[in-house]
BAFI-3210 file (N, C-alpha, C; in Angstrom, 3 decimals, decimal comma, padded with zeros to 6 digits):
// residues 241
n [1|2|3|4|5|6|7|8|9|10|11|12|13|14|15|16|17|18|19|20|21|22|23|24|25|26|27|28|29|30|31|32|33|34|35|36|37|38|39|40|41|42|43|44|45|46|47|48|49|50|51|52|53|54|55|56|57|58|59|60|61|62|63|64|65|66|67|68|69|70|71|72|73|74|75|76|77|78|79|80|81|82|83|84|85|86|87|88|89|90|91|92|93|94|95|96|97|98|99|100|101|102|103|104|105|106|107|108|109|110|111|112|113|114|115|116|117|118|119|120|121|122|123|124|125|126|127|128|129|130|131|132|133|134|135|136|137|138|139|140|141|142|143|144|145|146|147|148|149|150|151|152|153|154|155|156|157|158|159|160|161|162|163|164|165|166|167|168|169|170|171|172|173|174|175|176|177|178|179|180|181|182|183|184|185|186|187|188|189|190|191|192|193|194|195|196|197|198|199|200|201|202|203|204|205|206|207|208|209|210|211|212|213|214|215|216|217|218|219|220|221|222|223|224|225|226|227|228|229|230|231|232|233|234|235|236|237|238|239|240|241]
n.u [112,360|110,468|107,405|104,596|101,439|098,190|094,539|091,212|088,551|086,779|085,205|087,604|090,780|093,496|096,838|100,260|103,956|106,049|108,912|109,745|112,304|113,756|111,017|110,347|108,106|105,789|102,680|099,610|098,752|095,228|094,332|093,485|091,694|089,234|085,536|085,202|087,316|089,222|090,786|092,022|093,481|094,903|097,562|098,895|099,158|100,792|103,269|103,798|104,455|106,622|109,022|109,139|109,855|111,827|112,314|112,107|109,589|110,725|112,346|110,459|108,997|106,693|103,353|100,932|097,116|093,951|091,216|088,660|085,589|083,628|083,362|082,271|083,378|085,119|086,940|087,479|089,631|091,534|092,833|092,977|095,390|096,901|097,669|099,045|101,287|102,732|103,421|104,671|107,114|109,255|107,512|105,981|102,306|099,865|096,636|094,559|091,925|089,403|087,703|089,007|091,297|089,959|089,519|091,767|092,640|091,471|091,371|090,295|088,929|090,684|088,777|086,983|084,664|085,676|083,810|083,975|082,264|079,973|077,903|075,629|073,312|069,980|069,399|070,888|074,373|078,281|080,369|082,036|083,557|086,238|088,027|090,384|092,903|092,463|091,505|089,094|085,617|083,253|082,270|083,699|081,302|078,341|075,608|072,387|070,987|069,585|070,201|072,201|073,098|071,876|074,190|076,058|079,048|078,262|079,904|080,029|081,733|080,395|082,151|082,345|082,314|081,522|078,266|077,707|076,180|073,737|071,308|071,350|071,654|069,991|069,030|071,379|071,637|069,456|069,946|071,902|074,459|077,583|078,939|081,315|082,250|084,197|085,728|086,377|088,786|090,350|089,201|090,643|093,874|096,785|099,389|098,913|097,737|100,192|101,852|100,465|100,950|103,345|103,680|101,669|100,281|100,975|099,510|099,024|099,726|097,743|095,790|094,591|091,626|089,185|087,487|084,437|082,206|079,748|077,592|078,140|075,644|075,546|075,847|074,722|072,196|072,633|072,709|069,792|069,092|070,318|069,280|070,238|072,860|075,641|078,385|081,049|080,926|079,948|082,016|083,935|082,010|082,386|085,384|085,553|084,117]
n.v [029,496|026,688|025,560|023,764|023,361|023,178|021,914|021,332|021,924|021,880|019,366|017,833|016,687|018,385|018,999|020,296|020,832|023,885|025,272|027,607|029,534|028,226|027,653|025,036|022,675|020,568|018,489|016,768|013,353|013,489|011,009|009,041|009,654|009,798|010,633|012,655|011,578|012,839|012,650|010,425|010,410|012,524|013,086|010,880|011,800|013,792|012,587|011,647|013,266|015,015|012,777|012,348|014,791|015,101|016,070|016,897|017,131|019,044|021,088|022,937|025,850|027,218|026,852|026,592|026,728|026,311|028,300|028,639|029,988|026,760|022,904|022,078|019,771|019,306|021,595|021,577|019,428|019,804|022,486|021,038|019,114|021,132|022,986|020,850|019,981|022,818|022,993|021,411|021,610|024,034|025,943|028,283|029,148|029,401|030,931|031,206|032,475|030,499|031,659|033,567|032,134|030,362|032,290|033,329|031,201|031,312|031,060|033,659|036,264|039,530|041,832|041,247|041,480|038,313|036,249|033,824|030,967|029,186|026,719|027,059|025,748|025,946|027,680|029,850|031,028|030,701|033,588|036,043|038,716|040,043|042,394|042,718|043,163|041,295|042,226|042,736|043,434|043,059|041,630|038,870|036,292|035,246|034,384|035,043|034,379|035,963|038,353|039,047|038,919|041,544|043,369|043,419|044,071|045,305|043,522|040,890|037,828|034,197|032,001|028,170|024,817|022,600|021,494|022,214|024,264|024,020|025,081|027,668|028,860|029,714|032,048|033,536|033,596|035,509|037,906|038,788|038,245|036,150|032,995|030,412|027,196|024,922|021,533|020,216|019,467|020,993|023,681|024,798|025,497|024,115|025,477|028,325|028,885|027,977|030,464|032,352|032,559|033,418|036,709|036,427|037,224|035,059|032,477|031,897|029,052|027,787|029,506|029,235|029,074|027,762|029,950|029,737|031,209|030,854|030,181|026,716|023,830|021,868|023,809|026,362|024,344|024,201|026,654|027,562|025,990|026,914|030,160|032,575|032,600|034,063|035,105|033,161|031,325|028,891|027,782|027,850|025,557|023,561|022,879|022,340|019,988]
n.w [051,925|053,354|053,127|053,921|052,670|053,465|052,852|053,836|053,983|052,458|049,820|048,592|049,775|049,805|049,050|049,927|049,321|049,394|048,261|048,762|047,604|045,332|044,151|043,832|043,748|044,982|044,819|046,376|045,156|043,359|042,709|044,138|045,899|048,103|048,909|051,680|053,516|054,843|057,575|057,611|055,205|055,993|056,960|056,019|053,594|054,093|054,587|052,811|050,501|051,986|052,510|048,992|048,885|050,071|052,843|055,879|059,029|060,666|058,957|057,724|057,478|057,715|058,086|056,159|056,560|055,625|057,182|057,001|056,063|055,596|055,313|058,614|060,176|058,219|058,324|061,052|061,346|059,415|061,386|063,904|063,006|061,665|064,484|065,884|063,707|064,179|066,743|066,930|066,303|064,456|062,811|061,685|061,794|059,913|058,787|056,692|054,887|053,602|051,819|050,378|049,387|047,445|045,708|044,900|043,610|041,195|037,720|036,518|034,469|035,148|035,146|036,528|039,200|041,944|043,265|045,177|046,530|049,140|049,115|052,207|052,458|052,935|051,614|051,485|051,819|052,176|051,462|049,609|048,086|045,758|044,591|041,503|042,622|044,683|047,181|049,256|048,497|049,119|052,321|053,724|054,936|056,285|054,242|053,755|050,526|049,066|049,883|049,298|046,474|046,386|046,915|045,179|043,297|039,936|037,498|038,515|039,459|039,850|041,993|042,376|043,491|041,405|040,736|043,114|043,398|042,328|042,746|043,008|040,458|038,335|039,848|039,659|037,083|036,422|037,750|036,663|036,786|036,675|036,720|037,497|037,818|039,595|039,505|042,557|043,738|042,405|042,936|045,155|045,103|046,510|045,588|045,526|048,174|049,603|048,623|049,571|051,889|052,888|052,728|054,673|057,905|060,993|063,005|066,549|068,184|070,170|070,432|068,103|066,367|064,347|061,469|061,493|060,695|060,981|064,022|065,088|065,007|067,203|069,194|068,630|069,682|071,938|073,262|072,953|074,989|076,743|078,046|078,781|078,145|077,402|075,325|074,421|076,161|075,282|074,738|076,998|078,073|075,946|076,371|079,428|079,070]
ca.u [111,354|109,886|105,756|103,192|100,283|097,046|093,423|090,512|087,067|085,806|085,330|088,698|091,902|094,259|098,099|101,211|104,864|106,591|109,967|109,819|113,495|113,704|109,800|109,789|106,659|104,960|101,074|099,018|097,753|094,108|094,044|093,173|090,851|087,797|085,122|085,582|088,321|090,785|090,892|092,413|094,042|096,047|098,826|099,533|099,400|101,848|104,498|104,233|105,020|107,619|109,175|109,439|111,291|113,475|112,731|111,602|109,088|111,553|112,568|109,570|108,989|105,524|102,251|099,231|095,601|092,487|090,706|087,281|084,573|084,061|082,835|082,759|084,138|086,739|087,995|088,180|090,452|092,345|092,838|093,679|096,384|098,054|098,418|099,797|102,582|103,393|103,676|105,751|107,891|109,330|107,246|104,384|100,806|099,172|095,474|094,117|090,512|089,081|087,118|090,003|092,318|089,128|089,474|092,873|093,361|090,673|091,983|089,503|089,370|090,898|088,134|085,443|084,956|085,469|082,797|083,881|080,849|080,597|076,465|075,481|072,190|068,793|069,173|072,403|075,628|079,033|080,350|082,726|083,908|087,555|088,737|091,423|094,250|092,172|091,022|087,933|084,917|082,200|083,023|082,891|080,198|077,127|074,529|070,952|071,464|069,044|070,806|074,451|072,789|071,617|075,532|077,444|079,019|077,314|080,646|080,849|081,600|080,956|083,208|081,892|083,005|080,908|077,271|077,533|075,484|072,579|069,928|071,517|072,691|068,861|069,253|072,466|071,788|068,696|070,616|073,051|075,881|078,118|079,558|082,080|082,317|085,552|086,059|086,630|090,076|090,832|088,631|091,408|095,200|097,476|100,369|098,071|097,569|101,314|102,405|100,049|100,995|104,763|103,733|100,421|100,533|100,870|098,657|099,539|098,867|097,156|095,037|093,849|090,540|088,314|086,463|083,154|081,466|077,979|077,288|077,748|074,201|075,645|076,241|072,803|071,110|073,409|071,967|068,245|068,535|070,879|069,105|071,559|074,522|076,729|079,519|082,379|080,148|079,578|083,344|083,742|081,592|082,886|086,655|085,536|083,457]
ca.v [029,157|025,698|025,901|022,940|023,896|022,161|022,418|019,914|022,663|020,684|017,915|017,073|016,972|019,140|019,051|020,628|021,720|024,685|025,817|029,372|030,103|027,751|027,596|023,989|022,525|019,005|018,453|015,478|013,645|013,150|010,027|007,765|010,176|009,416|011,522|013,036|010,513|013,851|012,173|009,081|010,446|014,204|012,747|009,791|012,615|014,502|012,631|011,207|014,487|015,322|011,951|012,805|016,047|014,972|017,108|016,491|018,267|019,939|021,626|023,720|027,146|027,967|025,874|027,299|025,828|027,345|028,486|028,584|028,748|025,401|022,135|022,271|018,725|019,277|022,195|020,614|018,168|020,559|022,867|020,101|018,899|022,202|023,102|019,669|020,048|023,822|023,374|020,074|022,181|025,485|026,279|029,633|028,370|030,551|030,369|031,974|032,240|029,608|032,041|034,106|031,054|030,292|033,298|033,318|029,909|030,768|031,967|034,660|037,824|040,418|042,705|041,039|041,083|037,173|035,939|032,735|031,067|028,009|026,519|026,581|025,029|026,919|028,761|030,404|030,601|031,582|034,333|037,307|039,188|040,437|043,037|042,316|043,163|040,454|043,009|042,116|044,285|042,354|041,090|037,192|036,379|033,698|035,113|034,615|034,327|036,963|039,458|038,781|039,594|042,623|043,882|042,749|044,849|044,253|042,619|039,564|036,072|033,566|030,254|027,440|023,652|022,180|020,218|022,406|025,314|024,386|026,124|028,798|029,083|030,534|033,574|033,755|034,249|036,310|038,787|039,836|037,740|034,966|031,606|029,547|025,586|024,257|020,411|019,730|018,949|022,102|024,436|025,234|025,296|024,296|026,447|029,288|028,706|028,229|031,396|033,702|032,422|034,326|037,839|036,878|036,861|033,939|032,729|031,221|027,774|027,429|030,445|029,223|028,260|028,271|030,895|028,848|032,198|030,774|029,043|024,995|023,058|021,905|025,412|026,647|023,589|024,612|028,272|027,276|025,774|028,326|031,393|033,279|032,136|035,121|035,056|033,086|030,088|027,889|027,782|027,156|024,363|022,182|023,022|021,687|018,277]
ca.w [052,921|053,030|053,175|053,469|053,009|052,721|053,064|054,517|054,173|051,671|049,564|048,370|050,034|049,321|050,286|048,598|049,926|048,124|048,322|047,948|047,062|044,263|043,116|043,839|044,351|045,075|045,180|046,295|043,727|043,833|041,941|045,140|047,021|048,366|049,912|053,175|053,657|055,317|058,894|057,337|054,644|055,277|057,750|054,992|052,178|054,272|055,068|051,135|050,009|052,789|051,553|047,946|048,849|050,882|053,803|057,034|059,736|061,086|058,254|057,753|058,144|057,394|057,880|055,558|056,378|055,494|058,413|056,913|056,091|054,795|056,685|059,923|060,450|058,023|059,337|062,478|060,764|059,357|062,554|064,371|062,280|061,748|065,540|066,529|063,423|064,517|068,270|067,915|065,299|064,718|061,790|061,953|061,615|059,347|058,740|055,246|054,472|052,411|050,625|049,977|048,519|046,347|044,583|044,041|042,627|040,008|036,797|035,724|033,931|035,775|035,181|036,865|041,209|041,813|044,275|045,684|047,348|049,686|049,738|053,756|052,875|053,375|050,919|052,850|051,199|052,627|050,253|049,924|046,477|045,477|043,534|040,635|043,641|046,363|048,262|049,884|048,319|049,681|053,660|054,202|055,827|056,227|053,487|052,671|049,261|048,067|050,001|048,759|045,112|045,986|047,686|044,541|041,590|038,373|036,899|039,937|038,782|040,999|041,668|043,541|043,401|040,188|041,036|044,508|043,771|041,215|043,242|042,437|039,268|037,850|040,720|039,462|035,795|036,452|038,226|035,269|036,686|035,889|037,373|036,588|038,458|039,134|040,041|044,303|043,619|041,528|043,714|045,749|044,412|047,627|045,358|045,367|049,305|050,274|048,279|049,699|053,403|052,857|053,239|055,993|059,609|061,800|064,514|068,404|068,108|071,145|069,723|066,799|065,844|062,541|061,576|061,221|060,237|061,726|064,995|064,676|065,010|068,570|069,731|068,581|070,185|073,863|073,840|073,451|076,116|077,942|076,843|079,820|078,238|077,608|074,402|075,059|077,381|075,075|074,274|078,228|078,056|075,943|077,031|080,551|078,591]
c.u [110,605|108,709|105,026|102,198|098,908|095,655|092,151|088,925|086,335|085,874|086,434|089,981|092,824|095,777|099,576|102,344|105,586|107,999|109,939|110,584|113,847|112,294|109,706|108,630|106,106|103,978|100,799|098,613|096,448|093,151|093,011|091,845|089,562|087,042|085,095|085,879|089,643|090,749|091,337|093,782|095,558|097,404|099,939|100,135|100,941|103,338|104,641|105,262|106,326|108,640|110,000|110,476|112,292|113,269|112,076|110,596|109,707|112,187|111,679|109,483|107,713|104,605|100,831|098,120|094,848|091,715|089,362|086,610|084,564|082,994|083,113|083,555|085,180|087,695|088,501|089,721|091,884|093,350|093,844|095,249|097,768|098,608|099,541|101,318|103,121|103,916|104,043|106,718|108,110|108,655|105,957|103,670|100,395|098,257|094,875|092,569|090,400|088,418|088,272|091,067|091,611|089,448|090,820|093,463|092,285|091,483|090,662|089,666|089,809|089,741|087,039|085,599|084,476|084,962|082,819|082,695|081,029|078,682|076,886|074,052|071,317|068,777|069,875|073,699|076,800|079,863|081,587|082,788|085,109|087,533|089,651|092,623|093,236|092,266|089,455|086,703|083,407|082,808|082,486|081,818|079,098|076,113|073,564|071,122|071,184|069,421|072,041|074,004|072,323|073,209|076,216|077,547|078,068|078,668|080,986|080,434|081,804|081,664|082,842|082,279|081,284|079,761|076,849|076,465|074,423|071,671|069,619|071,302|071,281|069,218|070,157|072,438|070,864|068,828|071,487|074,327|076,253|078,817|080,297|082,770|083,704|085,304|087,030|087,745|091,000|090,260|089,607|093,000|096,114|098,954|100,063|098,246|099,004|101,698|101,771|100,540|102,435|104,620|102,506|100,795|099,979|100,052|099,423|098,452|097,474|096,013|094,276|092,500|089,479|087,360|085,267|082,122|079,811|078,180|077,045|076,222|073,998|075,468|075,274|071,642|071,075|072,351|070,569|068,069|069,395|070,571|070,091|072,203|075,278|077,857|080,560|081,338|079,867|081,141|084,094|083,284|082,011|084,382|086,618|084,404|084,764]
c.v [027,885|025,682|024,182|023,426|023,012|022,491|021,022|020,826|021,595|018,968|016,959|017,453|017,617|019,871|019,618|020,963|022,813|025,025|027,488|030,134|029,686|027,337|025,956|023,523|021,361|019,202|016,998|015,035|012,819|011,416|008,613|008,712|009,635|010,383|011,906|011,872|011,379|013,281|011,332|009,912|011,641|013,490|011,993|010,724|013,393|013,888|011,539|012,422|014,894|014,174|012,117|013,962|015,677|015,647|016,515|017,465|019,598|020,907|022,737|024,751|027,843|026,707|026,672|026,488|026,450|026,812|028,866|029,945|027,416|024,474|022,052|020,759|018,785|020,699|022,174|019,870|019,211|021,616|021,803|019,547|019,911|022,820|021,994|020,122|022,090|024,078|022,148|020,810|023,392|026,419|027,506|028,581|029,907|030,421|031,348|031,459|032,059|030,470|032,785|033,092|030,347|031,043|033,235|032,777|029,738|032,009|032,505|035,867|038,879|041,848|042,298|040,432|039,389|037,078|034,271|032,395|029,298|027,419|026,005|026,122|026,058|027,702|030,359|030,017|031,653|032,025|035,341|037,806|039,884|040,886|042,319|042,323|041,966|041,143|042,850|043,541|044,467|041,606|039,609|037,300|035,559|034,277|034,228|035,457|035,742|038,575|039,236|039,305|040,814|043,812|043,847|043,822|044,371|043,634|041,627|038,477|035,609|032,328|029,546|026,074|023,237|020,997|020,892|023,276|025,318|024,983|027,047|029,837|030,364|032,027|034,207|035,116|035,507|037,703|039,603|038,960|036,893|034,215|030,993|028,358|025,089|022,765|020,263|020,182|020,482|023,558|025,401|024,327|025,359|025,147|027,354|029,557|028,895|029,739|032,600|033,481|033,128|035,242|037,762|036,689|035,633|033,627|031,648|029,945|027,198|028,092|030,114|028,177|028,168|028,840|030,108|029,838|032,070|029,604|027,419|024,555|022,448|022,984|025,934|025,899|024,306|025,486|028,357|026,848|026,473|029,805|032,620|033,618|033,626|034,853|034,694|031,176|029,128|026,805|026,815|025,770|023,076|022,418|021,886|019,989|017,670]
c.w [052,500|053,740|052,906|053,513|052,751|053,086|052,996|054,546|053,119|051,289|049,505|049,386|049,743|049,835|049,638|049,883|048,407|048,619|047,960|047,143|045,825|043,609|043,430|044,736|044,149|045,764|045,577|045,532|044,238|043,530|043,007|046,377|046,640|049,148|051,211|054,056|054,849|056,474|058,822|056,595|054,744|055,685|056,996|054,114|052,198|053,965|053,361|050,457|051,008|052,800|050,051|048,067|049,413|051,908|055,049|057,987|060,191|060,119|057,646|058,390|058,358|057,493|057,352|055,535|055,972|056,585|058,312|055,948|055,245|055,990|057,757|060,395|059,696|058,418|060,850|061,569|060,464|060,611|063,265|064,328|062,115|063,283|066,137|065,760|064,277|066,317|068,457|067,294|065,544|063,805|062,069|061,609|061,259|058,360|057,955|055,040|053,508|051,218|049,585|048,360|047,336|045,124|044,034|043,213|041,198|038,869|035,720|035,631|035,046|036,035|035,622|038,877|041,371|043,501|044,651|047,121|047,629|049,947|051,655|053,955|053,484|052,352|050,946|051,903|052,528|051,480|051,058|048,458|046,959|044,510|042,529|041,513|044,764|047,206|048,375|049,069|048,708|050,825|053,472|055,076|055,462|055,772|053,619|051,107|048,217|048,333|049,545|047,539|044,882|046,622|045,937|043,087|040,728|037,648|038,052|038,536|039,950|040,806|042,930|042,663|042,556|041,318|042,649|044,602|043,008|041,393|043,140|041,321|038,365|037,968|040,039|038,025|035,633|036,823|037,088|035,304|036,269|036,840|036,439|038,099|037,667|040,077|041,915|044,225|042,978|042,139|044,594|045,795|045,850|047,659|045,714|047,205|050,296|050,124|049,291|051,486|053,522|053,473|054,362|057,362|060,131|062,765|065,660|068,070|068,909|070,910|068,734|066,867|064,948|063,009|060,410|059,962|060,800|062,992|064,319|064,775|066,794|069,309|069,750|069,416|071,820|073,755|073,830|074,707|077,353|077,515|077,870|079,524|077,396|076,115|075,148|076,022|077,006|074,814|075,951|078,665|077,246|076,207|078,474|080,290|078,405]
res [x|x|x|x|x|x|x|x|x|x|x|x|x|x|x|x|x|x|x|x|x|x|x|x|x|x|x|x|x|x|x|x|x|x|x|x|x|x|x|x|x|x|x|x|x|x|x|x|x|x|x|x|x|x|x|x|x|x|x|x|x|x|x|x|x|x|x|x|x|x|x|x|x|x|x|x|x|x|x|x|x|x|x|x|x|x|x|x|x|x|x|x|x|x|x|x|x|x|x|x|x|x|x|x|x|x|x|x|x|x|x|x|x|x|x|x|x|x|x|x|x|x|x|x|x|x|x|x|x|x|x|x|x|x|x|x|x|x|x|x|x|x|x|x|x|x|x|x|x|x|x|x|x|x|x|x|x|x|x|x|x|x|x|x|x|x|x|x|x|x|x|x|x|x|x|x|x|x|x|x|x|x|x|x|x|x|x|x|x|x|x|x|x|x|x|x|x|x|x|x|x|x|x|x|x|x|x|x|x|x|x|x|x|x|x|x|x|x|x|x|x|x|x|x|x|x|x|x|x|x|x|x|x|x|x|x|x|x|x|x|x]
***
């Protein structure tokens, strides 16, 4: 099975194909990135890497993005990107939560629930925790911070992209728990990301759209001033902009 997979929630870019049958595997390298550059850069990254292998769009069987949370402009970006290749192609589109692919690509003790965490500003994080099997033990979801610390085993470690979460880090220690800061680029492993897209379910291109986890800043502004508006209306509205 031939897998690209890549990921655009955050800071760095992040783009890989894998071969499943033979383990082969080519990453982007980060050497030339620049900050929230992915609207310039993924399409180039791609067809570098698709290139190097030797393979072509068409040859693809699997497309893994992360479908959030994360920035909302880069998972636009992302999004974007992955419906266009799966609905010019024959390849699934299959959309793995960022927090999820956090956890997996971090290599920590097995004995401790890993709490990948995404700052949403305010004093707001987006959060979940995983067992040693990545089974969810704590639900994703758009925290105030001081409640997420009172949900969480007493063995959580959390993992957040290095310099992202210092506001934290006090709460953190004061609590009992532990952190461990990984570099943008290293935050999320696009091996890590393809592999797990094998055994997950696919989504309808036309269907798909990131799970934001909190209303955008647009979306919030709409419904103040439509206090009426109904679930589903704001979605309507910009469809018909």
């Amino acid at each position: 099975m031939k897998i690209l997979s890549f990921d655009t929630s955050g800071a760095a870019l992040n783009v890989g194909l894998l071969d499943s049958q033979t383990g082969l595997f080519f990453a982007h390298d980060h050497n030339d990135d620049q900050p929230r550059t992915h609207s310039t850069k993924i399409l180039p990254a791609i067809d570098a890497l698709l290139k190097t292998a030797g393979w072509h769009y068409d040859d693809l069987d699997r497309i893994a993005v992360t479908a959030g949370p994360g920035s909302f402009t880069g998972l636009r970006i992302g999004a974007t990107v992955a419906k266009i290749l799966a609905s010019q192609t024959s390849a699934v589109l299959v959309p793995l939560s960022t927090l999820l692919v956090i956890a997996c690509s971090a290599s920590i003790r097995s004995t401790v629930v890993k709490v990948p965490m995404i700052n949403a500003r305010n004093h707001n994080v987006f959060a979940a925790a995983f067992d040693s099997k990545n089974q969810a033990v704590v639900e994703e979801k758009h925290w105030l911070f001081t409640d997420l610390l009172q949900t969480l085993p007493e063995n959580s470690c959390f993992i957040f992209e290095e310099a992202s979460a210092d506001e934290f880090k006090d709460e953190i220690k004061t609590a009992g728990f532990q952190f461990v800061e990984r570099p943008a680029s290293a935050l999320i492993d696009p091996e890590v990301l393809a592999k797990l897209s094998i055994k997950s379910a696919g989504a309808d291109p036309a269907l798909f759209v990131p799970n934001y986890l909190r209303k955008t800043a647009a979306e919030m502004n709409w419904l103040q001033k439509h206090p009426e508006a109904k679930d589903g209306d704001y979605a309507k509205y910009v469809s018909e902009v």
